[in-house]
C-alpha positions as semicolon CSV with decimal commas, in nm:
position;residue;x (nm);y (nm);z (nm)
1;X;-3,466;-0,737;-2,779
2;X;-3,306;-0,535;-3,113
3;X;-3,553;-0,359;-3,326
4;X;-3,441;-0,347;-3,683
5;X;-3,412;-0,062;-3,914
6;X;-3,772;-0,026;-4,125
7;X;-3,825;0,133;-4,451
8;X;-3,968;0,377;-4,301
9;X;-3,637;0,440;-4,124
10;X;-3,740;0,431;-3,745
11;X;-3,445;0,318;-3,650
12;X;-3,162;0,133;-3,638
13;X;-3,074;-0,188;-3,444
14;X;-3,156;-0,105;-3,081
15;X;-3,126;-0,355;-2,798
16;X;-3,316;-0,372;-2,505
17;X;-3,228;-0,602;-2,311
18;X;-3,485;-0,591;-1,971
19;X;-3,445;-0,831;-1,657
20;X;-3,734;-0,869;-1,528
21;X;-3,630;-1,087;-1,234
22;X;-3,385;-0,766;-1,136
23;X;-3,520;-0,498;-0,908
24;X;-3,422;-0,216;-1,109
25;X;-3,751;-0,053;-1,234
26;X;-3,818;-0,150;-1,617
27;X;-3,836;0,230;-1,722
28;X;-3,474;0,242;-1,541
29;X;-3,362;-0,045;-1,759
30;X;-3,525;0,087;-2,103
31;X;-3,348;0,479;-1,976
32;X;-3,012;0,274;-1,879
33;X;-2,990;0,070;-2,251
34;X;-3,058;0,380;-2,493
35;X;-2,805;0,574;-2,254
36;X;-2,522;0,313;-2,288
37;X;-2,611;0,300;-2,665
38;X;-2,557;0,694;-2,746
39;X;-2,264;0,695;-2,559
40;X;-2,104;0,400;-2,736
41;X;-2,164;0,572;-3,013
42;X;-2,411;0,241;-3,113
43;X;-2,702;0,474;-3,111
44;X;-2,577;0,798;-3,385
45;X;-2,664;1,137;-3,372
46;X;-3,000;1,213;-3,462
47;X;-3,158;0,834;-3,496
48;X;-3,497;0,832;-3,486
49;X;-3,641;0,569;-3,235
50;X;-3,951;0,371;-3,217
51;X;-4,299;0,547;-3,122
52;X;-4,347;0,393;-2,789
53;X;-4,641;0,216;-2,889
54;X;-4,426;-0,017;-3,135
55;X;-4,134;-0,028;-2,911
56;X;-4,381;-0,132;-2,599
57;X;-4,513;-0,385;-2,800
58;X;-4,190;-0,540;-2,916
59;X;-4,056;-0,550;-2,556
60;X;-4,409;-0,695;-2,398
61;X;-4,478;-0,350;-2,227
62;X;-4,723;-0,117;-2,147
63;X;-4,675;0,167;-2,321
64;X;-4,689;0,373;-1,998
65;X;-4,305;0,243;-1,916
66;X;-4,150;0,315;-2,231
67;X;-4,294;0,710;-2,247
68;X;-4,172;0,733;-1,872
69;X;-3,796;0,633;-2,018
70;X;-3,808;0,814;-2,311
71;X;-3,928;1,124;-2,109
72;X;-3,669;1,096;-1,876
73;X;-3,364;1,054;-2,165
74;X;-3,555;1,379;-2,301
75;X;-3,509;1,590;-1,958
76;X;-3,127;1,453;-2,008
77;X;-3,058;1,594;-2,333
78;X;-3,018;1,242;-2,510
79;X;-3,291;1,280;-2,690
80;X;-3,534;1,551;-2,832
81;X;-3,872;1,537;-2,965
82;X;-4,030;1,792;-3,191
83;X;-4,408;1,866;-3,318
84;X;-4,467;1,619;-3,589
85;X;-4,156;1,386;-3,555
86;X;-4,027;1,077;-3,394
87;X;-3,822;1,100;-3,129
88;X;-3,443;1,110;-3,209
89;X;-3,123;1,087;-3,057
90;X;-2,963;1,434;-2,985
91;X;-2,614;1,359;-2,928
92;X;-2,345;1,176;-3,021
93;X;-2,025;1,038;-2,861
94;X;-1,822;1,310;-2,985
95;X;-2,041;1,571;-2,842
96;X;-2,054;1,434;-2,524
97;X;-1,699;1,427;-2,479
98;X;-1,668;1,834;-2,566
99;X;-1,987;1,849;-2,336
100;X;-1,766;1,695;-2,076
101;X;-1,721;1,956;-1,797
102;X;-1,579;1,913;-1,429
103;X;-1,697;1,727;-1,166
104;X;-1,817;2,045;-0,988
105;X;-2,012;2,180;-1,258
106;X;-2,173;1,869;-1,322
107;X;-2,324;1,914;-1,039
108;X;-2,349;2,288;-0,922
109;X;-2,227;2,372;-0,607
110;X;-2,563;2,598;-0,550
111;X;-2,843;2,466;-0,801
112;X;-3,127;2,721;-0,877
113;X;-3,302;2,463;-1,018
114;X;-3,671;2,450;-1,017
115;X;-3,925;2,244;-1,033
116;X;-3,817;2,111;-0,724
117;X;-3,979;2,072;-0,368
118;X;-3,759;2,035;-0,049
119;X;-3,763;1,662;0,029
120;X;-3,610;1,702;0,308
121;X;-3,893;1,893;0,522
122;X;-4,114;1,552;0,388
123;X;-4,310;1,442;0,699
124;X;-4,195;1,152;0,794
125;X;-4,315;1,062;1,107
126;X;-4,657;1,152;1,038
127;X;-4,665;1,008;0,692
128;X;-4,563;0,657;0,881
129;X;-4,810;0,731;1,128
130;X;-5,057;0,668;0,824
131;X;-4,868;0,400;0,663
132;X;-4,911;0,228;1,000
133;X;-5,281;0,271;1,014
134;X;-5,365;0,175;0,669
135;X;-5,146;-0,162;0,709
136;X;-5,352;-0,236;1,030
137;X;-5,701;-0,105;0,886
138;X;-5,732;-0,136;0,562
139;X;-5,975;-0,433;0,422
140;X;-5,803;-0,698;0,245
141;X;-5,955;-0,672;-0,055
142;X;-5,810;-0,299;-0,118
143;X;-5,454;-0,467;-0,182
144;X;-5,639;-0,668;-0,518
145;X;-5,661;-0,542;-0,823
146;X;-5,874;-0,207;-0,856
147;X;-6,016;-0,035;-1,112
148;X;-5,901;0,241;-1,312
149;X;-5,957;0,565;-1,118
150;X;-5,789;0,432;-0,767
151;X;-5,890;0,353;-0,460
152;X;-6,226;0,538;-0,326
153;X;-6,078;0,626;0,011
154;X;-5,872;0,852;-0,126
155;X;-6,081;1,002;-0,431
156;X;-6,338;1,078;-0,161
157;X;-6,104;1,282;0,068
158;X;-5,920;1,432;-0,230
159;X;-6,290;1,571;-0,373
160;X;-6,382;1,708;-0,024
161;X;-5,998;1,854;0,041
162;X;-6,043;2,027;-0,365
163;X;-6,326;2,102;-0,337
164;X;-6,308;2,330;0,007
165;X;-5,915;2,466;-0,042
166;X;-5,921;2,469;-0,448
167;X;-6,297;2,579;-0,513
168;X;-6,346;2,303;-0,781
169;X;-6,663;2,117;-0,767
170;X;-6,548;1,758;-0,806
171;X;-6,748;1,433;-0,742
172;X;-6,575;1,172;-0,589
173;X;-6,658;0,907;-0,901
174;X;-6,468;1,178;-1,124
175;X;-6,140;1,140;-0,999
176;X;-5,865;0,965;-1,187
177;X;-5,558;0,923;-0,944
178;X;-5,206;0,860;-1,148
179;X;-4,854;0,811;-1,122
180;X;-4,726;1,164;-1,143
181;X;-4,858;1,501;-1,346
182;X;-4,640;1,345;-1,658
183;X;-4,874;1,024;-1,667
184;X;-5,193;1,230;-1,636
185;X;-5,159;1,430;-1,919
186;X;-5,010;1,137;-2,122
187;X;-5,345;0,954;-2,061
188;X;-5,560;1,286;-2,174
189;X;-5,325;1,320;-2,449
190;X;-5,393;0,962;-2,564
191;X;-5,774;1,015;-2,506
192;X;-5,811;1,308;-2,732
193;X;-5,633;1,155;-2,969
194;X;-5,891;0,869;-3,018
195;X;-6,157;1,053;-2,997
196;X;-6,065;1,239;-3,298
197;X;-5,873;1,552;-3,201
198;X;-5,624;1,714;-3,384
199;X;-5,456;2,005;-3,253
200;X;-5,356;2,069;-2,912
201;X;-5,270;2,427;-2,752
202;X;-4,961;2,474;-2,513
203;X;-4,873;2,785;-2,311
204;X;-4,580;2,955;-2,498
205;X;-4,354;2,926;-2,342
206;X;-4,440;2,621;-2,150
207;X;-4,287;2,300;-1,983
208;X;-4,136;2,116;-2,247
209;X;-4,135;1,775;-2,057
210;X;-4,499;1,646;-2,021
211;X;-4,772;1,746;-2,259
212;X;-4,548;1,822;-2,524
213;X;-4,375;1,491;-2,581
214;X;-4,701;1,298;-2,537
215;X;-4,868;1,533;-2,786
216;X;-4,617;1,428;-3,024
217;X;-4,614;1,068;-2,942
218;X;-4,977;1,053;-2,978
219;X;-4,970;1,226;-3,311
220;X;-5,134;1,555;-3,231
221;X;-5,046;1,878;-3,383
222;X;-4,867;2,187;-3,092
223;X;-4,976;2,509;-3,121
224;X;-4,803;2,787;-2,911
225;X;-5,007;3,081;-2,756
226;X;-4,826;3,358;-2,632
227;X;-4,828;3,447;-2,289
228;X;-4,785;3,754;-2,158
229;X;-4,775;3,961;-1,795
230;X;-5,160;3,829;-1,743
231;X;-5,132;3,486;-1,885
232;X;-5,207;3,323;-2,216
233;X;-5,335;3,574;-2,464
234;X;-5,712;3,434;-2,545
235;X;-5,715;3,641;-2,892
236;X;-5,394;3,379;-3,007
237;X;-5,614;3,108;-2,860
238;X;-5,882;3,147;-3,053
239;X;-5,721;3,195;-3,395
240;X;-5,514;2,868;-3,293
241;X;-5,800;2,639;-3,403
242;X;-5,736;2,391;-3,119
243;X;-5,906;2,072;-2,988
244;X;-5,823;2,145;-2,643
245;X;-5,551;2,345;-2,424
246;X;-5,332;2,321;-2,143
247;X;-5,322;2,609;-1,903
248;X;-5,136;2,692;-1,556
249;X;-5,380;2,981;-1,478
250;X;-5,311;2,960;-1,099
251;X;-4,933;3,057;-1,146
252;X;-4,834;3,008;-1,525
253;X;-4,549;2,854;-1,579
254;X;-4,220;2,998;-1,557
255;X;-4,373;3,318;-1,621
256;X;-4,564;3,315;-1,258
257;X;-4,871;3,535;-1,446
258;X;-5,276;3,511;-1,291
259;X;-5,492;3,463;-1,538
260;X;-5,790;3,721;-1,443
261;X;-6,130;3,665;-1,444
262;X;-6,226;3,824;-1,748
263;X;-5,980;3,633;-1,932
264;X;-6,071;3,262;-1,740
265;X;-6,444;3,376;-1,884
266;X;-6,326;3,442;-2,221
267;X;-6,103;3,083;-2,227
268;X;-6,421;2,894;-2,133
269;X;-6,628;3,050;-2,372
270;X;-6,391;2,970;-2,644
271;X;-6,393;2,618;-2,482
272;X;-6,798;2,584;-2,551
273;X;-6,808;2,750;-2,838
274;X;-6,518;2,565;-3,019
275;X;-6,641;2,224;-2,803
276;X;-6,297;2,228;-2,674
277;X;-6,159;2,030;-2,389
278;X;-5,965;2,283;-2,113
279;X;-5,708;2,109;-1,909
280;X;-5,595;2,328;-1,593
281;X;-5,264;2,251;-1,440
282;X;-5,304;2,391;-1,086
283;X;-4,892;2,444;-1,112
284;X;-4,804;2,555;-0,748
285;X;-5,099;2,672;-0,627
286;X;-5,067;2,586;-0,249
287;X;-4,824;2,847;-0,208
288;X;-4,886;3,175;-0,228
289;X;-4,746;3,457;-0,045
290;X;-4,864;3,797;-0,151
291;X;-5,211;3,726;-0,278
292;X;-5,547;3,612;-0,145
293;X;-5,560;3,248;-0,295
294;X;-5,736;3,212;-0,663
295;X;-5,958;2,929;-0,707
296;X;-5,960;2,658;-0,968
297;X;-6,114;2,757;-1,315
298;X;-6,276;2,389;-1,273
299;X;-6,536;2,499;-1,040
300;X;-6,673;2,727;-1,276
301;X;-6,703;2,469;-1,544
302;X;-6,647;2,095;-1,488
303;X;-6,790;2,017;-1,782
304;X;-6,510;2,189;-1,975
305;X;-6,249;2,146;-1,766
306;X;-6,009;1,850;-1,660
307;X;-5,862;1,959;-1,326
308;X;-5,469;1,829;-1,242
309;X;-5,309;1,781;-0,966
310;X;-4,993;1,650;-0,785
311;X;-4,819;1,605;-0,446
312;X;-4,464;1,636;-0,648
313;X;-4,483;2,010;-0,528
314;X;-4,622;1,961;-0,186
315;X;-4,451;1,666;-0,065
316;X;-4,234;1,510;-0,293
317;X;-4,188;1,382;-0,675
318;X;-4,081;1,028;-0,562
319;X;-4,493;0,932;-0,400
320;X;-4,540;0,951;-0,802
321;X;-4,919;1,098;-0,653
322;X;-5,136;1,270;-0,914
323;X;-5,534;1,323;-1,006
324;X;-5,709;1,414;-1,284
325;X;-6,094;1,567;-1,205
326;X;-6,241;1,474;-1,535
327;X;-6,545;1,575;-1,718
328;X;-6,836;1,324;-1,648
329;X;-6,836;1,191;-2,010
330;X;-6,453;1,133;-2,006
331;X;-6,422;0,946;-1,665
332;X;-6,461;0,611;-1,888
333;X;-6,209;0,644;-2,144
334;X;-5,928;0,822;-1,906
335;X;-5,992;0,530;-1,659
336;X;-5,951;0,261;-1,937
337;X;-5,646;0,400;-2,018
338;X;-5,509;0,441;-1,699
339;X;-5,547;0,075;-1,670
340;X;-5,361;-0,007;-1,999
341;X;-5,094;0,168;-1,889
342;X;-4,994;0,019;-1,541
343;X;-5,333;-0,143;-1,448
344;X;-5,337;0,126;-1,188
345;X;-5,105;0,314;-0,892
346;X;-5,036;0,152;-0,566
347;X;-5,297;0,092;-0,364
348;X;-5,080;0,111;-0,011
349;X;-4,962;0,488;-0,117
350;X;-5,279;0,619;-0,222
351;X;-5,451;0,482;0,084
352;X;-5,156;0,658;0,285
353;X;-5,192;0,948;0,112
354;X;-5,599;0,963;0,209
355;X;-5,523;0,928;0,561
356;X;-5,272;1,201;0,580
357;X;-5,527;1,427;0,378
358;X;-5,824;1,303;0,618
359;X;-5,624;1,364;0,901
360;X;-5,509;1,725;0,846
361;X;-5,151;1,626;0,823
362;X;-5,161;1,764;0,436
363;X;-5,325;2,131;0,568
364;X;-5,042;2,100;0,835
365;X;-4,754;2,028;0,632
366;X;-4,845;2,281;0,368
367;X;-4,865;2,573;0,705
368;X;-4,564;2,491;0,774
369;X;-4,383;2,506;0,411
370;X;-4,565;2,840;0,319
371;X;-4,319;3,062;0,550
372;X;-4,009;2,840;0,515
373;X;-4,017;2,912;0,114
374;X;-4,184;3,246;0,165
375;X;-3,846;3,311;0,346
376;X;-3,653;3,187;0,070
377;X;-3,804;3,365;-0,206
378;X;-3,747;3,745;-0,001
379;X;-3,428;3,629;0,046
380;X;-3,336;3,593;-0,370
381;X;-3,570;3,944;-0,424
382;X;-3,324;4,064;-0,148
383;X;-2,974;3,954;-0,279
384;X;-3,126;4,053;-0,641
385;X;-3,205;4,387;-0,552
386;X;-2,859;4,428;-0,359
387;X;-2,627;4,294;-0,600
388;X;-2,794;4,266;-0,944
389;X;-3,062;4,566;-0,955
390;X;-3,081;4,588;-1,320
391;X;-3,245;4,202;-1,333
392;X;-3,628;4,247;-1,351
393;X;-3,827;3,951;-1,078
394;X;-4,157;3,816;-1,254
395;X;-4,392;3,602;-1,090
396;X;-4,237;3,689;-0,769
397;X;-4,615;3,631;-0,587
398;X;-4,655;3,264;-0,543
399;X;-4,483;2,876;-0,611
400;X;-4,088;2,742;-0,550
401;X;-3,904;3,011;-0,841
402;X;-3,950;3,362;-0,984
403;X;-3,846;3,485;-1,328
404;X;-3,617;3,758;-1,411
405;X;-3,596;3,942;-1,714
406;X;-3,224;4,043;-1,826
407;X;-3,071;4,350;-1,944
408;X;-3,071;4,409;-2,290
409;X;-2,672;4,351;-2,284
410;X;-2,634;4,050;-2,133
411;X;-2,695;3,724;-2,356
412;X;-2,934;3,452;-2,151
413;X;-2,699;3,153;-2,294
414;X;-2,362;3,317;-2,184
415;X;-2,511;3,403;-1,849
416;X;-2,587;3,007;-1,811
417;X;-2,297;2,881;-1,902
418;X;-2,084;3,133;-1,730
419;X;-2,204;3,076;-1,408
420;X;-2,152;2,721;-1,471
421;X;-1,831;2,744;-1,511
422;X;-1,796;2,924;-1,138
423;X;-2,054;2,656;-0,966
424;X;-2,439;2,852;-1,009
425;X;-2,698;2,678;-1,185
426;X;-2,942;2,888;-1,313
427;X;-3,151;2,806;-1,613
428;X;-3,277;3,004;-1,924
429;X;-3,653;3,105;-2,061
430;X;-3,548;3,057;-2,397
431;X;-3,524;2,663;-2,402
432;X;-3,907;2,662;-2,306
433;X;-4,039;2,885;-2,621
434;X;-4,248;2,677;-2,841
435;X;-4,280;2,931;-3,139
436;X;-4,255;3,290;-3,025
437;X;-3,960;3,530;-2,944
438;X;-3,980;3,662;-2,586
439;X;-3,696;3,882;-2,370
440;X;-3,380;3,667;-2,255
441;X;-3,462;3,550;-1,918
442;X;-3,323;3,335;-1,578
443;X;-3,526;3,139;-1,416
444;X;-3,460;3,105;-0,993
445;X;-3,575;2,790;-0,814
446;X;-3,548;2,871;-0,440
447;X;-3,721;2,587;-0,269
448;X;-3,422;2,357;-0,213
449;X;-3,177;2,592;-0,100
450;X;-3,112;2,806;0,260
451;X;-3,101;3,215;0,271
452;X;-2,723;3,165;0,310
453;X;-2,647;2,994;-0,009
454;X;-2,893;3,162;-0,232
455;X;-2,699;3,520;-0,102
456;X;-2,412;3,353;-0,185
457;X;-2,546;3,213;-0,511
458;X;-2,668;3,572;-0,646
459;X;-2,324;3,715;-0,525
460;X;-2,144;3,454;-0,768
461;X;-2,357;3,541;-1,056
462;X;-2,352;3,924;-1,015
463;X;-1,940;3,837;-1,031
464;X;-1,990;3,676;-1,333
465;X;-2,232;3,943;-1,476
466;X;-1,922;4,219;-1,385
467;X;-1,661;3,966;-1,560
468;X;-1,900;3,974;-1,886
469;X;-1,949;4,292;-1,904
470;X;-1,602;4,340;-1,870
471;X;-1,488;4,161;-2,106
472;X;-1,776;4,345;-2,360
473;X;-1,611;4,668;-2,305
474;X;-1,290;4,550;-2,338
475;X;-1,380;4,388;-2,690
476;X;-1,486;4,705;-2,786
């Protein structure tokens, strides 16, 4: 379906065309035709599309699918999305031909990417085990359509398992289950922005993939607060004159800082003061290796705070499992929008899901991770501290990456793209400021790769490191 060019120049012709007798998701579809159009050059550098709202409409959507597309095509590079503008096309045919690179560094030959959990450790026998069981045992009428929050079963175990590992105090009728961390925060997003607020405060820096882009889309105004070796700096929080923040104060992220008590106290005082909504994304928070755990800031305030969390981390991004502990008063509204969206998450994976929690498979699984990545991580401090000493670790203490800051003569950008070119993918800080300046930094995922190739990868990059440096002192 082409959506024409406006006066108000959204955009110009851009044709969907969705099959809805194919199996190919209808996000896929949406991702696959604005994909084909940049790189046919139909779709020109720096276009500005639809808001997904309009575009869901035209195509007969919920709005839900088109934000998951768009998201995706921003995670790509094909598009961008800044505070207080549509969201545009960021390339353009020509471009991607000079951004044209090798096969092998298309795909790096030892990834440091983050973000990332290791699939292949995902339990599969016991996770059919449960599958199995909720097939035979489940009543009929759980495979109907159910309301917005998701299927009691599993909002009861989920309270009980939160509740006793995380230290939140969450009621069972609280709990809004979603597809993935990106849809939960998209629904908040959309529910602050009815209710009338304005601003919204982001961890700077911050992911730039989730709350960001759905702050925009909804209309709202980003604010960055600094963070800094003990999280987000309240002073900048309170000046920002936010409706409502987003915080990682488990294990910010990338930075990997705690926020301390004093500081949690200070951020919900703000919060009740300022009648400000706190949402808490408990980033990473199951693993932990030199630290007693930290508990949620949720249980000290669930009036305040909205509570997220997702099995992305734990077991695997493709379940698309996610919750949202709400605030009494908000249960309503997030539900209702949860059902505009998709009309609610599958009903045979969340009652898998509660099974596997009920059944201590979850507690298991997680005992059994903690090691295998706490092995992983002393292997990159090792091979860091062997063959690049001068790179600082940060946020070494907990979650799937750690931080480190670079010399003052190295250049983040060159690093990146120099090791690259030789088959290392490691990824910059500097992408993920919102407003501030901050020291160049790398940012090491570990939880996808074995002791033997992150050595290896850290002995590639401290070659490439020696060949820069090089080749500074020789341009001198």
């Amino acid at each position: 379906m082409p959506v024409r060019r406006t006066n108000s120049g959204l955009t110009a012709d851009l044709l969907i065309e969705l099959r809805r007798d194919r199996r190919v998701p209808l996000h896929r579809q949406i991702e696959a035709s604005i994909r084909d159009g940049i790189r046919s050059g139909r779709l020109q550098l720096d276009t500005a599309l639809p808001p997904t709202r309009t575009l869901a409409a035209q195509l007969g959507l919920s709005r839900g699918v088109v934000v998951e597309a768009y998201q995706q095509l921003i995670a790509e590079g094909y598009l961008t999305s800044r505070p207080g503008g549509y969201t545009r096309v960021a390339v353009g045919p020509e471009s991607l031909r000079k951004r044209a690179r090798p096969a092998a560094e298309q795909a790096p030959t030892i990834d440091f990417g983050y973000g990332r959990a290791d699939v292949s450790s995902f339990p599969r026998a016991a996770w059919l085990r449960s599958i199995r069981r909720v097939l035979t045992e489940t009543p009929d009428e759980r495979f109907g359509y159910l309301s917005g929050r998701g299927v009691p079963e599993l909002c009861e175990v989920l309270a009980e398992y939160l509740n006793r590992v995380r230290g939140t105090s969450a009621d069972p009728e609280c709990i809004v289950l979603c597809n993935g961390y990106a849809q939960g925060i998209a629904l908040l997003v959309q529910v602050l922005a009815r209710s009338g607020a304005r601003r919204l405060a982001l961890e700077d820096p911050s992911s730039g993939d989730d709350a960001l882009p759905a702050a925009i889309e909804a209309g709202l105004e980003v604010v960055g607060v600094p963070v800094d070796e003990r999280g987000i700096r309240v002073d900048a929080l309170e000046r920002s004159d936010a409706d409502a923040v987003v915080l990682t104060p488990s294990h910010q992220w990338p930075l990997g800082a705690v926020l301390s008590a004093e500081a949690r106290a200070a951020v919900l005082r703000w919060a009740r003061r300022r009648g400000a909504l706190i949402i808490e994304d408990d980033y990473d928070a199951e693993y932990r290796y030199d630290r007693a755990p930290i508990g949620a800031m949720q249980g000290l305030a669930p009036d305040l705070v909205v509570y997220a969390g997702t099995a992305s981390k734990t077991l695997a991004p493709g379940l698309r499992l996610a919750w949202l502990v709400v605030p009494r008063h908000l249960v309503e509204d997030v539900a209702a929008a949860k059902v505009l969206a998709d009309r609610g998450s599958p009903a045979l994976d969340q009652l898998a899901f509660a099974d596997f929690l009920a059944r201590g498979e979850f507690d298991r699984h997680l005992r059994r991770m903690r090691p295998a990545y706490r092995r992983r991580r002393d292997a990159l401090l090792k091979a860091l501290r062997e063959r690049l000493p001068d790179f600082e670790p940060t946020g070494i203490a907990a979650g799937q990456h750690l931080v480190t800051w670079l010399p003052s003569d190295l250049d983040e950008a060159t690093v990146v793209k120099a090791a690259a070119r030789r088959g290392v993918g490691v990824y910059g800080v500097a992408p993920y400021r919102i407003g501030s300046d901050g020291p160049a930094g790398l940012i090491f995922g570990y939880a996808t790769l074995n002791e033997r190739m992150i050595a290896e990868g850290v002995g590639i990059l401290a070659e490439v490191v020696a060949q820069l440096r090089a080749e500074t002192t020789s341009a001198r």
